[in-house]
C-alpha positions in Angstrom: -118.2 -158.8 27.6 -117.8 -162.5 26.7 -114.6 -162.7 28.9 -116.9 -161.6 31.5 -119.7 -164.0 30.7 -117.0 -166.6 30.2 -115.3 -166.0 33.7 -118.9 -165.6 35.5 -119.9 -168.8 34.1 -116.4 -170.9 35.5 -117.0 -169.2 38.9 -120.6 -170.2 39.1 -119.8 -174.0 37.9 -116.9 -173.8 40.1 -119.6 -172.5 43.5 -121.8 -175.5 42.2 -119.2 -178.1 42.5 -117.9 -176.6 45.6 -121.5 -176.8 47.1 -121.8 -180.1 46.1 -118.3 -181.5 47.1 -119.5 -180.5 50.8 -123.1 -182.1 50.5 -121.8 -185.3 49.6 -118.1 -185.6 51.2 -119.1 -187.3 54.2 -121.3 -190.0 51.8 -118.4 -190.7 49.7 -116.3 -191.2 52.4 -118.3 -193.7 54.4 -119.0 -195.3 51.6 -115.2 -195.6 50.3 -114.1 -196.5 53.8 -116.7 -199.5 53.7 -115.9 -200.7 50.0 -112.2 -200.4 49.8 -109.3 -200.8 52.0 -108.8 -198.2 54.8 -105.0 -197.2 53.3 -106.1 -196.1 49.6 -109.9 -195.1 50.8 -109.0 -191.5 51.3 -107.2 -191.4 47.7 -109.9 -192.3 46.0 -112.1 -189.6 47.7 -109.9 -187.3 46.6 -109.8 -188.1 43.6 -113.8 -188.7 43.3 -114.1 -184.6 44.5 -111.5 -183.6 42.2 -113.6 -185.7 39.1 -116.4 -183.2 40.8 -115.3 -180.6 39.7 -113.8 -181.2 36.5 -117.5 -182.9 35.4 -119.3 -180.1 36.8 -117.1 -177.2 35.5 -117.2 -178.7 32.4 -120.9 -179.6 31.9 -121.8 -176.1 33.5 -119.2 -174.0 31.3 -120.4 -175.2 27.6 -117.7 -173.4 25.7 -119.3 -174.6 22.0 -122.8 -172.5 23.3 -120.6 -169.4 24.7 -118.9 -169.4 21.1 -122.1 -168.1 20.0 -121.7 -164.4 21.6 -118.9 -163.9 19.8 -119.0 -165.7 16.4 -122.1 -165.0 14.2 -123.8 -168.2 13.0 -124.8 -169.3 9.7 -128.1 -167.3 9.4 -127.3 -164.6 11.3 -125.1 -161.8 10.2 -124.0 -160.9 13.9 -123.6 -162.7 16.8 -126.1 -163.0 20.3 -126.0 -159.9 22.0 -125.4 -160.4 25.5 -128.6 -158.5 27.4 -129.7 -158.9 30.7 -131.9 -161.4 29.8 -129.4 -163.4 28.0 -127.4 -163.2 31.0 -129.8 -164.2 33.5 -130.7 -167.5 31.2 -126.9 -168.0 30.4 -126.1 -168.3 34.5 -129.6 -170.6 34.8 -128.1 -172.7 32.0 -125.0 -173.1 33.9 -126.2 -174.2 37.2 -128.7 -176.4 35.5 -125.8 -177.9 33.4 -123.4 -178.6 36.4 -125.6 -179.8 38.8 -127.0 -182.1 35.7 -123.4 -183.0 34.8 -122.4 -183.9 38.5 -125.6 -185.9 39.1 -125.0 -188.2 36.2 -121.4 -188.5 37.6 -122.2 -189.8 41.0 -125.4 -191.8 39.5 -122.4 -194.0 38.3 -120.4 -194.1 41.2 -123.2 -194.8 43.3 -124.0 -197.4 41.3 -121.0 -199.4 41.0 -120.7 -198.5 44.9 -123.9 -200.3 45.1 -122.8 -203.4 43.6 -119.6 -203.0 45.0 -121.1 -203.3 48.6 -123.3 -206.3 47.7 -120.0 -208.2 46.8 -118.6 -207.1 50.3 -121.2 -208.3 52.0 -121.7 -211.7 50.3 -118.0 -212.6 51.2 -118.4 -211.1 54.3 -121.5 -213.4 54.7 -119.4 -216.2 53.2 -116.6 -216.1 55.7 -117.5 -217.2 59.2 -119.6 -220.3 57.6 -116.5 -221.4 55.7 -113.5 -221.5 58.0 -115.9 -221.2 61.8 -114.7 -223.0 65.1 -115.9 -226.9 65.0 -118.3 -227.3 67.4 -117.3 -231.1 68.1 -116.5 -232.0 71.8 
């Protein structure tokens, strides 16, 4: 029972991230494409969808709270049953924790994208007043 629990919980986190790699593909990519050159732009959107899924599938599949179902703890005698109940909370718990996990995750990239895109458009801003056509004649 807690392979099952274990393999339903990596399938759900991995549906999350999958959802959410869709949702905000297109974002990441305009924004990447704006920020940083056009040749290594699509490198780092990969890699920013595969750091997706390993944040997500990792914050959503909490393998120290799953150890619970199958090792008893220091004031109980047995371990957590696994009852429908504990099943239905288990799955909540895991969409909860990967969606939680990826939020913070792009919080950050956003973030630095932020600033990131202030600095572009300061030397953008910069350029044409530094090095524009003389207007003398």
């Amino acid at each position: 029972m807690f392979i099952t629990l274990l393999a339903v919980t990596f399938l759900i986190a991995a549906l999350v991230c999958l959802v959410c790699v869709k949702l905000f593909s297109q974002p990441i990519t305009r924004i990447l494409d704006r920020i940083v050159a056009d040749e290594i732009s699509s490198a780092w959107v990969k890699y920013l969808k595969f750091a997706i899924y390993v944040v997500g599938i990792s914050g959503g599949v909490r393998i120290n709270q799953l150890e619970r179902f199958i090792n008893p703890s220091y004031n109980e005698n047995d371990p957590l049953a696994l009852t429908r109940d504990r099943w239905v909370l288990e799955i909540y718990r895991t969409i909860i924790q990967s969606l939680e996990s990826i939020a913070g995750m792009l919080l950050v990239f956003f973030i630095f994208a932020l600033i990131a895109y202030v600095i572009v458009r300061i030397f953008e801003w910069r350029r044409p007043q530094q090095g524009g056509p003389s207007t003398t004649g």
